[in-house]
PAKEVEX-695261 format. One line per 5 residues: number of its first residue (from 1); their letters; for each residue x, y, z of N, C-alpha, C. Coordinates in nm, 4 decimals, decimal comma, always signed. Example, Ala and Ser with C-alpha at 12.3 -4.5 7.8 and 13.67 -1.06 7.14 Angstrom:
1) as) +1,3190:-0,5690:+0,7800:+1,2300:-0,4500:+0,7800:+1,3200:-0,3300:+0,7800 ~ +1,2850:-0,2250:+0,7080:+1,3670:-0,1060:+0,7140:+1,2900:+0,0030:+0,7870
END
This chain:
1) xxxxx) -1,2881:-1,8265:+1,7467:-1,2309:-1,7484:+1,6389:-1,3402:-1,6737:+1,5614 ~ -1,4700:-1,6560:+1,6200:-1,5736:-1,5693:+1,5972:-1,5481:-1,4462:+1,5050 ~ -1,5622:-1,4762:+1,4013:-1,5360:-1,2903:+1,2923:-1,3994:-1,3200:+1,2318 ~ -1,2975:-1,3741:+1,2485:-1,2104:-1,3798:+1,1787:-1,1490:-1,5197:+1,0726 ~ -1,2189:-1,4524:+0,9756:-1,2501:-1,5272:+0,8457:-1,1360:-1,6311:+0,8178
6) xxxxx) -1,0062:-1,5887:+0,8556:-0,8863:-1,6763:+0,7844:-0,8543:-1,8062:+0,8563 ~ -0,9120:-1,8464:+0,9864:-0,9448:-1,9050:+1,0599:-1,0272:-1,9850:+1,0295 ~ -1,0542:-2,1952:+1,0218:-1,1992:-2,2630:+1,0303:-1,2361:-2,2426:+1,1963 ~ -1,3294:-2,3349:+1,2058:-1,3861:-2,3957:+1,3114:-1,3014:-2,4144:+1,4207 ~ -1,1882:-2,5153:+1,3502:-1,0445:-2,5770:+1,4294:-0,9886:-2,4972:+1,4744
11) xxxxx) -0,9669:-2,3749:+1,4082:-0,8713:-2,2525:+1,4578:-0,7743:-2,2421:+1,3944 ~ -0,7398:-2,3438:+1,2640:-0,6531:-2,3516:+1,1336:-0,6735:-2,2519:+1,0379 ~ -0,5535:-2,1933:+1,0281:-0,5707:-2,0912:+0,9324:-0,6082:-2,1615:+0,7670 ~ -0,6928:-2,0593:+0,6948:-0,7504:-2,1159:+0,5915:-0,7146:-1,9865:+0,4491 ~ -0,7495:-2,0174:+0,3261:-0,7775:-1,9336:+0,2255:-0,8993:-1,9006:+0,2374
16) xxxxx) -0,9630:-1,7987:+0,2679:-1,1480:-1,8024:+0,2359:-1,1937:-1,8325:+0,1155 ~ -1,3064:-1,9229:+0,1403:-1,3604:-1,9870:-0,0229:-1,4856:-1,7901:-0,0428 ~ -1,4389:-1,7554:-0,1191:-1,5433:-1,6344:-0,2237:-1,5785:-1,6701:-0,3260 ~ -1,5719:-1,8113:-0,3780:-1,6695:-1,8526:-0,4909:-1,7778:-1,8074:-0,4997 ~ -1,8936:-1,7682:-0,3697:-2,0177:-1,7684:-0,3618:-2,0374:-1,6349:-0,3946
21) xxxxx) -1,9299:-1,5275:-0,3610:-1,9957:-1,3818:-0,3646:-1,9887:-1,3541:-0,5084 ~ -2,0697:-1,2624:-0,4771:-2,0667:-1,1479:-0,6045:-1,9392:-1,0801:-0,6614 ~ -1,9336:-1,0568:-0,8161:-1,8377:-0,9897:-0,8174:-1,8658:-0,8460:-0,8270 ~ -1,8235:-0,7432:-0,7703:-1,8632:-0,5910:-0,7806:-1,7259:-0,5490:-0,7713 ~ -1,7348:-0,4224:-0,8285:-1,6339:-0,3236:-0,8119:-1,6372:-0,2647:-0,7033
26) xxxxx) -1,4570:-0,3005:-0,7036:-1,3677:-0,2817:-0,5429:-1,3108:-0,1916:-0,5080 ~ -1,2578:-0,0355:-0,4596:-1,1800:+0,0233:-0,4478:-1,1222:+0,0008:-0,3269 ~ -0,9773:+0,0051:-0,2819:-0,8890:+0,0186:-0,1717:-0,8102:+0,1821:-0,1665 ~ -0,7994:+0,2690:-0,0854:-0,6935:+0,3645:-0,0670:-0,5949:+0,3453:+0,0436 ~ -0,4524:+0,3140:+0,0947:-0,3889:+0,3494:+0,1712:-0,3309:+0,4599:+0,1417
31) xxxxx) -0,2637:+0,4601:+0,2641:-0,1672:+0,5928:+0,3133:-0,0246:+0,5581:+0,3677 ~ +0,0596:+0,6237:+0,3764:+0,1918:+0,5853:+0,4684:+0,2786:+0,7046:+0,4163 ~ +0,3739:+0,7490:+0,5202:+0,4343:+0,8312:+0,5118:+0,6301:+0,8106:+0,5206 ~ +0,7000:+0,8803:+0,4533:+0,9023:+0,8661:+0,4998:+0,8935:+0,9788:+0,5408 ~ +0,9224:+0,9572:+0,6875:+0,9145:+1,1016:+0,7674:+1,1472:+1,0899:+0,7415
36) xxxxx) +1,1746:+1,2294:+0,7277:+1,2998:+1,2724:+0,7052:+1,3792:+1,3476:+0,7050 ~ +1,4697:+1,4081:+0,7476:+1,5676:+1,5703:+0,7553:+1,5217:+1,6294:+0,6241 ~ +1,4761:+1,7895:+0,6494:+1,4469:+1,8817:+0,5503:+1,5215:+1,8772:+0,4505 ~ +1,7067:+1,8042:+0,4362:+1,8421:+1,8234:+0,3481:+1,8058:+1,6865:+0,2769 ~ +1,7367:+1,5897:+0,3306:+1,7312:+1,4725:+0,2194:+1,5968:+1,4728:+0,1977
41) xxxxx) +1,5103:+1,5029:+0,1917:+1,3659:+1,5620:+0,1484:+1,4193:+1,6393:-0,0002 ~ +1,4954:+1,7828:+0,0364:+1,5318:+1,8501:-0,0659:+1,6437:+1,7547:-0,1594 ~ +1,7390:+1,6883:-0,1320:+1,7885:+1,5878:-0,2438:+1,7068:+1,5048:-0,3314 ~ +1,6002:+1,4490:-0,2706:+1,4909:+1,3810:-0,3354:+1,4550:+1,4911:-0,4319 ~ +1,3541:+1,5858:-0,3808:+1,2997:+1,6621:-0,4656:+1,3736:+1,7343:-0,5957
46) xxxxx) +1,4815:+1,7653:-0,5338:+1,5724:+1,8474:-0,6641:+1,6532:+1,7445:-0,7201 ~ +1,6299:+1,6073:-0,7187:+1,6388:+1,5267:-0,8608:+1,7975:+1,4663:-0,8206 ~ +1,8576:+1,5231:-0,6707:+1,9990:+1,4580:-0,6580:+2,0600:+1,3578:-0,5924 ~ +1,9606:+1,2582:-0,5944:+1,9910:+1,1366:-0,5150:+2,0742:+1,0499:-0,6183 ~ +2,1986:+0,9852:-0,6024:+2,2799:+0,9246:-0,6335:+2,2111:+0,7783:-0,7270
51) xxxxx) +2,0517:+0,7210:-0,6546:+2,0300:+0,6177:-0,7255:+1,9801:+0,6658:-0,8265 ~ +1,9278:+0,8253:-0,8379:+1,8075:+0,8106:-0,9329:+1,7134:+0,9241:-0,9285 ~ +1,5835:+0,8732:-0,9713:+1,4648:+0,9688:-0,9881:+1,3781:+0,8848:-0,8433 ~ +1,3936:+0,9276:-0,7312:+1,3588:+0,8362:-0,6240:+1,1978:+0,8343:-0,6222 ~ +1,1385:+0,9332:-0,6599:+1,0005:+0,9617:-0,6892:+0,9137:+0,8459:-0,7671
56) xxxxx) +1,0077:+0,8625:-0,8689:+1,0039:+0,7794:-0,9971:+0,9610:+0,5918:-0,9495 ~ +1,0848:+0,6000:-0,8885:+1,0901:+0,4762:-0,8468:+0,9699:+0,4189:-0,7743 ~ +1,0079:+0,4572:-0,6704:+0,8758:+0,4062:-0,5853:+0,7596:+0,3864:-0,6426 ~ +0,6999:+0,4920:-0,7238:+0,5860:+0,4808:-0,7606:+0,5890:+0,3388:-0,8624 ~ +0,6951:+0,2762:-0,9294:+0,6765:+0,1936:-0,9865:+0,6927:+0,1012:-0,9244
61) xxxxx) +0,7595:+0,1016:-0,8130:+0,8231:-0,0063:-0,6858:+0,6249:-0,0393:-0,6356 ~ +0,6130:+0,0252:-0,6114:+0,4337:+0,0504:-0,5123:+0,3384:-0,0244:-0,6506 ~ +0,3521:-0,0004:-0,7736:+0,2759:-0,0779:-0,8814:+0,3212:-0,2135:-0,8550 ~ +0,4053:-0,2783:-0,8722:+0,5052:-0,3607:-0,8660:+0,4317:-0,4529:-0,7479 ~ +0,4567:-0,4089:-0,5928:+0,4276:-0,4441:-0,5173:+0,2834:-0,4889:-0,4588
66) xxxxx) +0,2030:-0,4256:-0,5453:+0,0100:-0,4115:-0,5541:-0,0146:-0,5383:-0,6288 ~ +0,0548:-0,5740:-0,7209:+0,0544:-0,6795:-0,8053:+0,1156:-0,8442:-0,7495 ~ +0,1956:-0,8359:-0,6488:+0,2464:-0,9382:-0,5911:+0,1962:-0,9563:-0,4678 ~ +0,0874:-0,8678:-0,4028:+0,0619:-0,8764:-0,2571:-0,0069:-1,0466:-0,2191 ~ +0,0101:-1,0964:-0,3236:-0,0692:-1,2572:-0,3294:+0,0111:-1,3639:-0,3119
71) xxxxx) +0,1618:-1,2825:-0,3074:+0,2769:-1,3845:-0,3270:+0,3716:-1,3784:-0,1966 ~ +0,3392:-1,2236:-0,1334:+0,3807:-1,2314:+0,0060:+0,3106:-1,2627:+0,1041 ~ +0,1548:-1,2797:+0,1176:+0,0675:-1,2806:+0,2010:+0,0153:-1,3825:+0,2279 ~ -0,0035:-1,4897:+0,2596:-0,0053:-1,5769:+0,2395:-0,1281:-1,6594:+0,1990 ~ -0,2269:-1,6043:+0,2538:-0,3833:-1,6097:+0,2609:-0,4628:-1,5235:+0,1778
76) xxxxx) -0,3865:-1,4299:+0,0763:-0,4186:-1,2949:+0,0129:-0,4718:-1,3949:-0,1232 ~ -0,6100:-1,3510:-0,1757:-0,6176:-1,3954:-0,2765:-0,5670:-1,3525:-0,4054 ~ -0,5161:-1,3907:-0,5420:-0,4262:-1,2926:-0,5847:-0,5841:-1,2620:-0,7253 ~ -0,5679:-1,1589:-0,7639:-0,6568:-1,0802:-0,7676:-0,6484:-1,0373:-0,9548 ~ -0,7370:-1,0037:-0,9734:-0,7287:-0,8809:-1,1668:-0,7136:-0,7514:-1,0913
81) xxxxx) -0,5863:-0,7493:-1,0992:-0,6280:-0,6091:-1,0481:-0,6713:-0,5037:-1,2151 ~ -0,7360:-0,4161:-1,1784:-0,7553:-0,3384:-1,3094:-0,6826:-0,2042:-1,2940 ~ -0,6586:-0,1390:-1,1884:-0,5551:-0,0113:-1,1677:-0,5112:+0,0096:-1,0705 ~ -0,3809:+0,0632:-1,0493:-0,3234:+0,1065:-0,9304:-0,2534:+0,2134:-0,9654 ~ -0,3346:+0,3216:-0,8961:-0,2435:+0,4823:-0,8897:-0,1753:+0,5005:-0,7777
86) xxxxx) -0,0447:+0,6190:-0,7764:+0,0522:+0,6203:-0,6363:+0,0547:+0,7767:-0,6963 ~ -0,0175:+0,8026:-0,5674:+0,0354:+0,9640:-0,5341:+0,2108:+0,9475:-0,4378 ~ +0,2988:+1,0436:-0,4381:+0,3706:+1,0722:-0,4052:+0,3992:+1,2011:-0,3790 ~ +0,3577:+1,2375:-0,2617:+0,3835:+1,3870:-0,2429:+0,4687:+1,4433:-0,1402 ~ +0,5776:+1,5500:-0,1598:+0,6654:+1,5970:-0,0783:+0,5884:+1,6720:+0,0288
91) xxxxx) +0,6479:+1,6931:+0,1652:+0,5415:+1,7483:+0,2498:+0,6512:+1,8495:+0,3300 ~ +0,7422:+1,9772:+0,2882:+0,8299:+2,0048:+0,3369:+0,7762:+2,0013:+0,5302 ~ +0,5993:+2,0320:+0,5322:+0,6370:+2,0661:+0,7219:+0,6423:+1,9236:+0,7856 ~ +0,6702:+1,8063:+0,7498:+0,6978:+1,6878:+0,7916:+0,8011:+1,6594:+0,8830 ~ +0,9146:+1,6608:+0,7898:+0,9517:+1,6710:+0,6565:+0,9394:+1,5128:+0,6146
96) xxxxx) +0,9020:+1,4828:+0,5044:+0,8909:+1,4030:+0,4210:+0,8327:+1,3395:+0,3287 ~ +0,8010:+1,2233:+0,2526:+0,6830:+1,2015:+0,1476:+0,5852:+1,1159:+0,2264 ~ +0,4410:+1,1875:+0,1639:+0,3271:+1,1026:+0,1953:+0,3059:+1,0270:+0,0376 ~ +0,2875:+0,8788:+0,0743:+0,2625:+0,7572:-0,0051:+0,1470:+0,7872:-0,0607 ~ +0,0413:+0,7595:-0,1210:-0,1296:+0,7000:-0,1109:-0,1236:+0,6206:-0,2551
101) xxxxx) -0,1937:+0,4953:-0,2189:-0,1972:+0,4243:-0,3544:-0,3401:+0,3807:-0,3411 ~ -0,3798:+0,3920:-0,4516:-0,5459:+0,3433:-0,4740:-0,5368:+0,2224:-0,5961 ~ -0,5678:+0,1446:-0,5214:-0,6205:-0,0025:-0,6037:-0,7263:-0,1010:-0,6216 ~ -0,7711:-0,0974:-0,7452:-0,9355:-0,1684:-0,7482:-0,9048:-0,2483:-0,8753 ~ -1,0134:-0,3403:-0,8600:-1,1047:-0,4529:-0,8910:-1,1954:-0,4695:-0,9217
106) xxxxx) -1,3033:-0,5513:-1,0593:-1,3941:-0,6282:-0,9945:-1,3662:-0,7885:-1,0032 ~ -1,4365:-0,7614:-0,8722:-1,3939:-0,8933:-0,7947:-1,4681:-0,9235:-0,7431 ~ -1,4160:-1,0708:-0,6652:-1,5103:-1,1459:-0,5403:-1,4700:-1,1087:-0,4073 ~ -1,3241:-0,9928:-0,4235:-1,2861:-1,0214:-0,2929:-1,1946:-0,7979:-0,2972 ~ -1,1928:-0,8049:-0,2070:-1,1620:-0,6576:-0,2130:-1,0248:-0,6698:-0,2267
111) xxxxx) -0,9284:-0,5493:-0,2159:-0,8688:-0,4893:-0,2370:-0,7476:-0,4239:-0,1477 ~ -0,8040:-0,3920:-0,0121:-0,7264:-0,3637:+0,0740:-0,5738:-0,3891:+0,1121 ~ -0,5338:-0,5225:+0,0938:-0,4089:-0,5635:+0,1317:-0,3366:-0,5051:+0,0033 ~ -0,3812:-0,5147:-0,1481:-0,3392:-0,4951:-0,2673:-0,2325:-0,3022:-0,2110 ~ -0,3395:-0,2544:-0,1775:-0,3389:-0,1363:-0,1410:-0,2116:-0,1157:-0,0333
116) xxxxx) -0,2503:-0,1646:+0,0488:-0,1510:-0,1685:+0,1910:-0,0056:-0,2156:+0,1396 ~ +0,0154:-0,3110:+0,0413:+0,1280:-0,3609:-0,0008:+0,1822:-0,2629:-0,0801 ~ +0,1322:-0,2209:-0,1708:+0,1859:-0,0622:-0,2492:+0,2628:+0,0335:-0,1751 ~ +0,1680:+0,0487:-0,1037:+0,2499:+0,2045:+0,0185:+0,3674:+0,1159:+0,0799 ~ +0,3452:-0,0203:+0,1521:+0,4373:-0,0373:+0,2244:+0,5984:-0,0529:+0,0927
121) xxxxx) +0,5609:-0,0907:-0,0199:+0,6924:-0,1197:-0,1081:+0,7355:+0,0116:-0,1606 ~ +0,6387:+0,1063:-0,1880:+0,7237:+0,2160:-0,2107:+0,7513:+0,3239:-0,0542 ~ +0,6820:+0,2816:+0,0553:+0,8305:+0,3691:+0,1291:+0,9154:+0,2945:+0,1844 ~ +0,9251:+0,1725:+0,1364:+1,0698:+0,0926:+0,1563:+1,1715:+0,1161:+0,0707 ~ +1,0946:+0,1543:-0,0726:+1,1883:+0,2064:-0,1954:+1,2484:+0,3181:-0,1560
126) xxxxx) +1,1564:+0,4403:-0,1071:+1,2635:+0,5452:-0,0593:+1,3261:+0,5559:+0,0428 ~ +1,2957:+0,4550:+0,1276:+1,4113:+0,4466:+0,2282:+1,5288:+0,3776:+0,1365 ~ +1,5598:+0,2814:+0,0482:+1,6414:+0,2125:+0,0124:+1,7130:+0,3039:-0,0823 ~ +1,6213:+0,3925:-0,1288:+1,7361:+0,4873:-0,2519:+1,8089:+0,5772:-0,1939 ~ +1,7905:+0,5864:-0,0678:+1,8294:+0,7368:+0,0007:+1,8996:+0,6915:+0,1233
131) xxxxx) +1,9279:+0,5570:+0,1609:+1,9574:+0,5245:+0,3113:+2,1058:+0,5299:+0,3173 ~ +2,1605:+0,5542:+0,2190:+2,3250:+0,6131:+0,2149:+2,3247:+0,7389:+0,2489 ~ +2,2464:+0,8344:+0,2861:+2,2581:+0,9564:+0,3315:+2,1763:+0,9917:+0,4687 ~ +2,0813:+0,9030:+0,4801:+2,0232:+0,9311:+0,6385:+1,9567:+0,7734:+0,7124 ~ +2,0075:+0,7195:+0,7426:+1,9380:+0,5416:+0,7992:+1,8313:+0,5864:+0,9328
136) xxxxx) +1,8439:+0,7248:+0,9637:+1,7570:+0,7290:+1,0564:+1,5799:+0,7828:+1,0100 ~ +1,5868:+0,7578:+0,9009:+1,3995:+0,7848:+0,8244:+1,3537:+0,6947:+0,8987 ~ +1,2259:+0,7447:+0,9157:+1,1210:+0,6492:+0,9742:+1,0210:+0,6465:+0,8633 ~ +0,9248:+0,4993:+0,8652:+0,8154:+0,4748:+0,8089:+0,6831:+0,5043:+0,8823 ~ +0,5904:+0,5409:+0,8880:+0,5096:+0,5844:+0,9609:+0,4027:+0,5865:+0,8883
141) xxxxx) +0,2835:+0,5172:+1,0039:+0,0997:+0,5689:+0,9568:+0,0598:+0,4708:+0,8486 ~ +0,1246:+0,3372:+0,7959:+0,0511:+0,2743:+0,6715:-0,0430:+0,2415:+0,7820 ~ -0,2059:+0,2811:+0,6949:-0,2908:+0,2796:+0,6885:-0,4155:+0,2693:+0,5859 ~ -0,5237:+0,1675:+0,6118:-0,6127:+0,1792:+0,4937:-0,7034:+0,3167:+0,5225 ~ -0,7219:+0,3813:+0,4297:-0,8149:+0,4925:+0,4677:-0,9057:+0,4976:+0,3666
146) xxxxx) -0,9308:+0,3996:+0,2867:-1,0932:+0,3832:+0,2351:-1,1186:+0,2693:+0,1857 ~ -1,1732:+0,2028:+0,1818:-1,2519:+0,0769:+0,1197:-1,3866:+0,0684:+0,0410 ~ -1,4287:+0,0275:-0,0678:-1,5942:+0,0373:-0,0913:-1,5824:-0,0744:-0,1411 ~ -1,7140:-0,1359:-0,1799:-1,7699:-0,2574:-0,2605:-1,7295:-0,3703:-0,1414 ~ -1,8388:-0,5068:-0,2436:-1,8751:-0,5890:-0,1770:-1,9457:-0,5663:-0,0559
151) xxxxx) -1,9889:-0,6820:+0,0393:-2,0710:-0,7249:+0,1449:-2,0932:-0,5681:+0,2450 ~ -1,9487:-0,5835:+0,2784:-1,9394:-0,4957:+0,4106:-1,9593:-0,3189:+0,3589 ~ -1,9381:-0,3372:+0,2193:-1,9889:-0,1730:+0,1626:-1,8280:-0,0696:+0,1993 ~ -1,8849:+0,0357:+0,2914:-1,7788:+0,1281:+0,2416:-1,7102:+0,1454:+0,3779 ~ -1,5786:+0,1964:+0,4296:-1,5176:+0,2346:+0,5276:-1,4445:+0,3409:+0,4719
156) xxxx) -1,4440:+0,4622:+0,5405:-1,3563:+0,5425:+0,5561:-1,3043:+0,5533:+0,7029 ~ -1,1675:+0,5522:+0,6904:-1,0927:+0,6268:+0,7883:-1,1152:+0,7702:+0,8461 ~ -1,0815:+0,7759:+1,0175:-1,1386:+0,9177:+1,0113:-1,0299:+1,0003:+0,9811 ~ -1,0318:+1,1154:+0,9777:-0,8991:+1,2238:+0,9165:-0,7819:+1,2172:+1,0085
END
């Protein structure tokens, strides 16, 4: 089980002890996209979806979700987080919204999953506000596309 930390010796999954590290400031960015018909893209955008302000939502659904990623994950350490921003942007040549949530720390332990859990809860939110008008949206591309701080330093995703 060489390199993969959540794992002992035994091959038992573990919590990693990060008592020892440093604490530094953490940033995480994901990505993820609701790919969707150009007619419920435009309901979203022009404010006429039956639940709501679907925009709205998510982005608080994706805060929401950055904050609990310790409670679904099982091995996730749960964290201070100090901010989590959610872009939400319409992408008519998709058609649909691209996610990105950026979430940091300082900490002993990064950020990433914090991140990954955001995008994944808010494009579950807009699938859920909108799935009375199209069940065939797809979720697509959650991805981390940047990391910095601590040990391992920085990763970017390539474009």
């Amino acid at each position: 089980m060489s390199g993969l930390t959540h794992f002992d010796a035994a091959g038992h999954a573990h919590m990693v002890d990060v008592s020892d590290k440093p604490v530094t400031a953490r940033i995480a960015v994901a990505r993820g996209v609701v790919r969707m018909s150009a007619e419920t893209l435009a309901m979203i955008t022009e404010g006429r979806a039956k639940k709501g302000d679907v925009l709205s939502v998510a982005r608080l659904a994706a805060i929401m979700g950055a904050k609990r990623a310790a409670d679904l994950i099982p091995l996730c350490h749960p964290l201070p987080i100090t901010k989590v921003a959610v872009d939400l942007t319409a992408d008519p040549d998709l058609p649909g919204v691209v996610v990105e949530a950026t979430v940091k720390t300082g900490g002993q332990t990064g950020v990433e999953m914090e991140a990954l859990t955001a995008v994944s809860v808010a494009c579950l939110t807009i699938y859920d506000m909108v799935k009375a008008v199209e069940k065939s949206m797809t979720i697509e591309g959650i991805r981390l596309v940047l990391k910095d701080g601590g040990k391992s330093g920085r990763y970017e995703a390539e474009a």
